[in-house]
C-alpha positions as CSV (number, residue, x, y, z in Angstrom):
1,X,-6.4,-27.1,0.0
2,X,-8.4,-28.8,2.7
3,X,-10.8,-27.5,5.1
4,X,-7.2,-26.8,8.1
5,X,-5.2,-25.1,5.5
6,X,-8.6,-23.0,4.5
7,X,-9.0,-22.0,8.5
8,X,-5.5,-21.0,8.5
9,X,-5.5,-18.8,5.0
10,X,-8.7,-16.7,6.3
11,X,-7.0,-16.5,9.6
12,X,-3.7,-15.1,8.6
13,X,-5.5,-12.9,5.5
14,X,-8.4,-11.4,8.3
15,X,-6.0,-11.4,11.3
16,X,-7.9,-13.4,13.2
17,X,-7.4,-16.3,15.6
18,X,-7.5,-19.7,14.2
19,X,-10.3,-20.3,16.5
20,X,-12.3,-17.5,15.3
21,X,-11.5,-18.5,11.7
22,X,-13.2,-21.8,12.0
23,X,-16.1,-20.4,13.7
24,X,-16.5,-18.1,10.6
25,X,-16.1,-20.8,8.3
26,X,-18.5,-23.2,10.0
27,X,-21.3,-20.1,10.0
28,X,-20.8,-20.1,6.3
29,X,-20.8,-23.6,5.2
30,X,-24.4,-23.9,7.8
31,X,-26.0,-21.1,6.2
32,X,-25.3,-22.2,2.9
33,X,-26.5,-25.1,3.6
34,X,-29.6,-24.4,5.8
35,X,-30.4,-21.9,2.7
36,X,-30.1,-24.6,0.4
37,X,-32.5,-27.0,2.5
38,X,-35.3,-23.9,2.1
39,X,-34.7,-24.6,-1.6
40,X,-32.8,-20.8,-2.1
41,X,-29.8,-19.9,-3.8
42,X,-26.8,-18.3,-2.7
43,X,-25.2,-16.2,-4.6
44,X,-22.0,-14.3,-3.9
45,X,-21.4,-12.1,-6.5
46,X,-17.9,-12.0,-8.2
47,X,-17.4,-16.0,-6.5
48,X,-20.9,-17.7,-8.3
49,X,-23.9,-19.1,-7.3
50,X,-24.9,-22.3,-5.2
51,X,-28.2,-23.6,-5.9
52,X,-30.2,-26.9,-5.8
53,X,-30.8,-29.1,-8.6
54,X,-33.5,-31.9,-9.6
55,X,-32.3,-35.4,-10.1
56,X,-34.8,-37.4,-12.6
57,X,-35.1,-41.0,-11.8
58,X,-33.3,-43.1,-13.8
59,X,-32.5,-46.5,-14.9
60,X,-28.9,-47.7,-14.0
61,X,-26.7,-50.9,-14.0
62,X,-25.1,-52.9,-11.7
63,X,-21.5,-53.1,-12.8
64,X,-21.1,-56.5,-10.9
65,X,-24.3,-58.5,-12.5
66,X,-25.1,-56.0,-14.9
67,X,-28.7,-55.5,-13.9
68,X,-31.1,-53.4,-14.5
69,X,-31.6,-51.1,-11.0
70,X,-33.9,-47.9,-10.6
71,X,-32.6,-44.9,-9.2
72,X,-34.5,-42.5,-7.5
73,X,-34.9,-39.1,-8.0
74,X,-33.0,-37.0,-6.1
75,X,-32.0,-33.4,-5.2
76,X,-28.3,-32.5,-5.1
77,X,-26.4,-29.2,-4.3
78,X,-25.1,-27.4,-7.7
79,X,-22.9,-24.7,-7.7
80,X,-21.9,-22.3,-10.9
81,X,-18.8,-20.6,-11.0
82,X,-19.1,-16.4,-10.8
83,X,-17.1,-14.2,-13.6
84,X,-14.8,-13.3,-10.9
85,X,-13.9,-16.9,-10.0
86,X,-13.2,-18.0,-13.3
87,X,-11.0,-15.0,-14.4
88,X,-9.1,-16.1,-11.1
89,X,-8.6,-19.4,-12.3
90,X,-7.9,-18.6,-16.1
């Protein structure tokens, strides 16, 4: 399922407009997001938890040459499935 065929699931399940749909879904992606820049979580119980993680530095390859590179650290977005998610899916 892609972002479209998301817009139109909410809009037919919440009778709403397709336009309204992809306003609500936008509002939730950017506060998810703008929450996860402060460094908070998100959780939405019964789906899971979206949270930020820290990277260490590392020391990598380059597949072409095989050299050494280093790789910064780095935080990335994490998220951990909820109970209710995973007894959806199982």
């Amino acid at each position: 399922m892609n972002k479209s065929e998301l817009i139109d699931a909410i809009a037919s399940t919440a009778s709403l407009s397709k336009a309204d749909a992809t306003k609500a879904l936008d509002a939730v992606i950017s506060s998810v997001g703008e929450a996860l820049k402060k460094g908070d979580t998100v959780t939405l119980v019964g789906f899971g938890t979206f949270s930020v993680k820290e990277r260490a530095a590392r020391t990598g390859r380059n597949p072409k040459t095989g050299a050494a590179i280093q790789i910064a650290a780095s935080k990335v977005p994490g998220f951990k499935a909820g109970k209710g998610l995973k007894d959806i899916v199982a």
